[in-house]
VEXVEX-419202 format. One line per 8 residues: for each residue x negated, y, z of C-alpha. Coordinates in Angstrom, 3 decimals, always signed. Layout:
! residues N
X/Y/Z ~ ...
END
This chain:
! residues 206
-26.420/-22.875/+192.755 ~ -29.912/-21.444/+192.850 ~ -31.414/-23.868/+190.890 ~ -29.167/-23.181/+188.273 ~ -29.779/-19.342/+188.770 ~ -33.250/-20.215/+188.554 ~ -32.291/-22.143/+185.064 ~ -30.325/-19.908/+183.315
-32.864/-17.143/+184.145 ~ -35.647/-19.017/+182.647 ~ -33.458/-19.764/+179.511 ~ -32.862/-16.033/+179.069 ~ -36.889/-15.521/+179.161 ~ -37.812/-18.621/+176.642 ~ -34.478/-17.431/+174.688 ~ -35.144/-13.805/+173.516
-32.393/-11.773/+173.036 ~ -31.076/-11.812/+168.881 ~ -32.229/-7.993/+168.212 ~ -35.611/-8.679/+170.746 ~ -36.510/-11.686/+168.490 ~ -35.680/-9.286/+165.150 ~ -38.164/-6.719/+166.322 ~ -40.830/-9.413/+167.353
-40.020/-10.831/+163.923 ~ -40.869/-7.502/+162.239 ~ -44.203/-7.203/+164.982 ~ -45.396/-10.470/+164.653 ~ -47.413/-11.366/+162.142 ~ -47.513/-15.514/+161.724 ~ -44.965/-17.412/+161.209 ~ -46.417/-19.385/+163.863
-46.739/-16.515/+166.673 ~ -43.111/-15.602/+165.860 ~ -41.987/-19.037/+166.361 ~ -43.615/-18.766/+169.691 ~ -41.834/-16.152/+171.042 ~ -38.380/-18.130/+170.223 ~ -37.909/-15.411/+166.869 ~ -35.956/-16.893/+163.912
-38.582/-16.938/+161.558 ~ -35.983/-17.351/+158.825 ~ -34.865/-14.052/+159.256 ~ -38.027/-12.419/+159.995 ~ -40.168/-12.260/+157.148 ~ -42.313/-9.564/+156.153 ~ -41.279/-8.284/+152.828 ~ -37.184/-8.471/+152.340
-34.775/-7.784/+149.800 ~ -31.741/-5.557/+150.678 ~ -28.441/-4.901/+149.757 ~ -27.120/-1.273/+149.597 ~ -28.079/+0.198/+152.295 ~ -30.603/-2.359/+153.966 ~ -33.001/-0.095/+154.258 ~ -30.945/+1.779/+157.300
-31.352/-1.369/+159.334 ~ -35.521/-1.016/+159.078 ~ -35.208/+2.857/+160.536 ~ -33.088/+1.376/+163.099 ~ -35.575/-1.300/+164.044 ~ -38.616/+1.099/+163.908 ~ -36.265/+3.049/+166.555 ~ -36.059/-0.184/+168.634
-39.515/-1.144/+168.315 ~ -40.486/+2.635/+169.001 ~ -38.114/+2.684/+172.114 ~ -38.746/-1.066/+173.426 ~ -42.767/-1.261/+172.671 ~ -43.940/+2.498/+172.707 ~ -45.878/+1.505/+169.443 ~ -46.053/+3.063/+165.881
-44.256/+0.662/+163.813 ~ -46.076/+0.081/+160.110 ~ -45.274/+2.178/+157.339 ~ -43.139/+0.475/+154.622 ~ -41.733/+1.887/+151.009 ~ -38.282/+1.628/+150.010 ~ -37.205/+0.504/+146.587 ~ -33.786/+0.598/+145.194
-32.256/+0.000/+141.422 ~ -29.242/-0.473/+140.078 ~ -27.970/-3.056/+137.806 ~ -24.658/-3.842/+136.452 ~ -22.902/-6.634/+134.708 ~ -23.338/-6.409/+130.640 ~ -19.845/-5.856/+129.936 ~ -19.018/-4.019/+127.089
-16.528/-0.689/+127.520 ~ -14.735/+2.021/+125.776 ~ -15.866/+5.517/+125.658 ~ -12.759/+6.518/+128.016 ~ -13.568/+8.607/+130.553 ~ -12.234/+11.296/+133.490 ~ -12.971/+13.646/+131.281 ~ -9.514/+11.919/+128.769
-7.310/+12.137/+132.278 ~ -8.216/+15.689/+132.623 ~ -7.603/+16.618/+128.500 ~ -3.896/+14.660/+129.082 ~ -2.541/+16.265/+132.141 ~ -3.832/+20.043/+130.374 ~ -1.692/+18.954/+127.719 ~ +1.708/+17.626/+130.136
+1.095/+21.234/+131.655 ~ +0.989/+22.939/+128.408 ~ +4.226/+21.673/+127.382 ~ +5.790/+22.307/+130.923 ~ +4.645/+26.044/+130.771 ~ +4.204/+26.346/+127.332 ~ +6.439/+24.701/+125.558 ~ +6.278/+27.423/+122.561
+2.934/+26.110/+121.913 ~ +3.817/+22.575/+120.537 ~ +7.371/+23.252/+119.172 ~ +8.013/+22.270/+115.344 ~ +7.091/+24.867/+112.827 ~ +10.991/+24.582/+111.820 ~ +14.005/+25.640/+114.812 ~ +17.560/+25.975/+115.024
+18.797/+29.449/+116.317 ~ +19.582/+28.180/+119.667 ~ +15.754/+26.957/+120.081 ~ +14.683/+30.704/+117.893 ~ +16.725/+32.529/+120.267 ~ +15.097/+31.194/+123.651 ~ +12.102/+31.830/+122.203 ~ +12.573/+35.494/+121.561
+14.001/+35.947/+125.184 ~ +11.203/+34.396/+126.232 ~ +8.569/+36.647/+125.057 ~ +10.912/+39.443/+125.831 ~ +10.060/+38.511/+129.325 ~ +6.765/+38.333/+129.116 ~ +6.262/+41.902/+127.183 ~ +8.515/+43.255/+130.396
+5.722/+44.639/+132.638 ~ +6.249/+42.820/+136.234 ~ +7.215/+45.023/+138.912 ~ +8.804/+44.987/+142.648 ~ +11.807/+45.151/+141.542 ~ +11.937/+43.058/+138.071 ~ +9.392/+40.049/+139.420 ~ +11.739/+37.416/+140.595
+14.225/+37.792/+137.656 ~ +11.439/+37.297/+134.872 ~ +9.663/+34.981/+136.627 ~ +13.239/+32.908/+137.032 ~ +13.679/+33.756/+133.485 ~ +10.730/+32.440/+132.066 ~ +11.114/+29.253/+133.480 ~ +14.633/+29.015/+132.509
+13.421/+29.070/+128.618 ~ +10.681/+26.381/+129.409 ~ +13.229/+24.256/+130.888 ~ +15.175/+24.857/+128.298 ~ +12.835/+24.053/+125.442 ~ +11.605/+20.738/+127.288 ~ +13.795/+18.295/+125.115 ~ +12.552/+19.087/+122.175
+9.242/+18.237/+123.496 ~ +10.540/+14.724/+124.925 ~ +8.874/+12.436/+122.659 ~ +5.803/+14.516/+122.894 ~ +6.284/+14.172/+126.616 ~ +6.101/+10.340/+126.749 ~ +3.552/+9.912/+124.363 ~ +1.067/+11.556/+126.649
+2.359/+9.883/+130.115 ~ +2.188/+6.911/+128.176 ~ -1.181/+7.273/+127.260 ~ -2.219/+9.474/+130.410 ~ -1.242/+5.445/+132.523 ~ -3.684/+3.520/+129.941 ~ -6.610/+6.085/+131.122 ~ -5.874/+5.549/+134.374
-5.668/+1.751/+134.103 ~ -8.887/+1.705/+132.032 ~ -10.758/+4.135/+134.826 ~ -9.567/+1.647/+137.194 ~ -11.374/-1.173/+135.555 ~ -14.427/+0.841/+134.969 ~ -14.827/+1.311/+138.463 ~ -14.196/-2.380/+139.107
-16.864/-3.485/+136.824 ~ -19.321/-0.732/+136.802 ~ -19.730/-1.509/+141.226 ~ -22.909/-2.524/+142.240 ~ -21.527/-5.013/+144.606 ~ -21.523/-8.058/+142.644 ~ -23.307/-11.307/+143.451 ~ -26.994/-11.907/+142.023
-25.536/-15.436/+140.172 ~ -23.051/-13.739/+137.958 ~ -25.252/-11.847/+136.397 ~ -27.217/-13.344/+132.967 ~ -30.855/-14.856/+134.205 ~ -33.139/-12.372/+131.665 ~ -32.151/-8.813/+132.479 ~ -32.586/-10.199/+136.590
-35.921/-11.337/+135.901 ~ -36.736/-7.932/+133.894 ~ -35.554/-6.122/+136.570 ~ -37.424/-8.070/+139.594 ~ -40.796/-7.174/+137.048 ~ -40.170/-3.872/+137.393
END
């Protein structure tokens, strides 16, 4: 039982612990000391390329090395650039979602706004009421009733507006499908082998 004790113990000494044998890694500066000390020299060179983000893990390793050595780990510079696949998109943007629902909430409170030039008296007569309403200066005692009636009219008006209506939820469910894909192709978290070999060998020039 000892001598296994004994074993095991001297195992854990050749065997460095996985985040002991990055820090050597990062300390150490031949391949060959590093392999020495049991460090995976794979995953220890000296200049590395990150993903987003990968530059976190290097202040957390001066921390360790800081914390386990009580030495000034080297200085290093962080690079980062961005680079997307060449697709080709539309000129759709938020700024389309936010023009279509202005326009659903026009017609919802409104609706005078985007009626035909040409209306039956039933349609000419909710109209009037309506700005009748409005004209009415709002008191205590008047506020709930105009505001009720105002709403009324708009209600009222809203299918005359119907095909107007559809039209723009229609086309207010392409933006959002095409903002969708934007996002989906315009992420920067795509693998280095879909992308065309040129504009990665520009980029690693820069």
């Amino acid at each position: 039982m000892n001598q296994q004790r004994r074993r095991e113990d001297h195992d854990a000494d050749h065997f460095p612990d996985p985040i002991v044998q990055y820090v050597l890694g990062e300390l150490l500066p031949s391949e060959r000391s590093r392999e020495h000390m049991g460090c995976d020299v794979t995953n220890s060179n000296a200049h590395r390329a990150h993903c987003n983000g990968g530059a976190k893990y290097d202040q957390v390793t001066d921390l360790l090395i800081k914390r386990f050595f009580g030495i000034e780990p080297p200085r290093y510079v962080t690079l980062t650039a961005t680079l997307r696949l060449p697709i080709v998109q539309n000129d759709i943007g938020p700024d389309d979602a936010r023009r279509i629902d202005q326009e659903l909430r026009e017609l919802a409170f409104h609706p005078e706004r985007r009626l035909p030039a040409t209306l039956d008296d039933q349609s000419s007569e909710l109209l009037r009421q309506k700005q009748q309403w409005i004209s009415t200066p709002p008191t205590i005692e008047n506020a709930k009733l105009r505001c009720h009636q105002i709403r009324a009219v708009n209600e009222a008006l809203q299918p005359l507006l119907a095909e107007q209506r559809q039209r723009l939820v229609n086309e207010r469910e392409q933006v959002a499908l095409t903002l969708r894909a934007h996002a989906i192709l315009a992420s920067r978290e795509y693998a280095f082998c879909l992308f065309p070999e040129a504009p990665l060998r520009r980029l690693m020039q820069l």
